[in-house]
N, C-alpha and C positions, 0 to 999 in steps of 0.2 A: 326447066328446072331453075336456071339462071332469071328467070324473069320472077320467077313465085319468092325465090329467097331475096330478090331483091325487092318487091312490094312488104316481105314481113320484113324485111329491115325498116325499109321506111314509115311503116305503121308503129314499129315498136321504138322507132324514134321519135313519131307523135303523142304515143303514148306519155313514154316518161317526158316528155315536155308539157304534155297538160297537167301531169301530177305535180311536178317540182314547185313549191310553194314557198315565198319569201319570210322568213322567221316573225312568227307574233312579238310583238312589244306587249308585253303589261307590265302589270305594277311589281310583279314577283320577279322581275326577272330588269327592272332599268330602275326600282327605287334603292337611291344608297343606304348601307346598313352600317350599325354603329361601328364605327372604328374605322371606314375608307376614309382614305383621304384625297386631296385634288389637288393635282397642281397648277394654279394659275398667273399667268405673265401678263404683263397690265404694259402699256405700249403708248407715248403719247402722241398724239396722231395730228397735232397743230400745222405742222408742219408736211407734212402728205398731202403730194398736190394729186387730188382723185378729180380727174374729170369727168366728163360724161362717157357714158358706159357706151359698148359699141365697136362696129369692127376696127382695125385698125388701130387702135388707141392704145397709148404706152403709158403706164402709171410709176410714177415713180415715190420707192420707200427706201430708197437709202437714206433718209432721213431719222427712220426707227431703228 
């Protein structure tokens, strides 16, 4: 008995993991409508020493 409920556990775990499906994007549902607003922060980056990307690598923005 302990073996059967533990196989429909593990199928009914497979189940809802094949079902679970990641949220559609369209246009009804990510285009802005009149009256949102955005807030946007603008950052000057002259001074950001960005190195090459990669392990170990320390970037520094105390500058912004």
């Amino acid at each position: 008995m302990k073996r059967i409920l533990s196989l429909l556990l593990i199928i009914c775990c497979f189940v809802l993991h094949s079902t679970a499906q990641a949220p559609t994007l369209t246009s009804a549902n990510t285009t802005p409508r009149v009256g949102e607003t955005f807030q946007n922060q603008y950052a000057q980056t002259a001074g950001v020493d960005n190195k090459s990307g990669g392990a170990n690598q320390t970037w520094d923005y105390s500058t912004l």
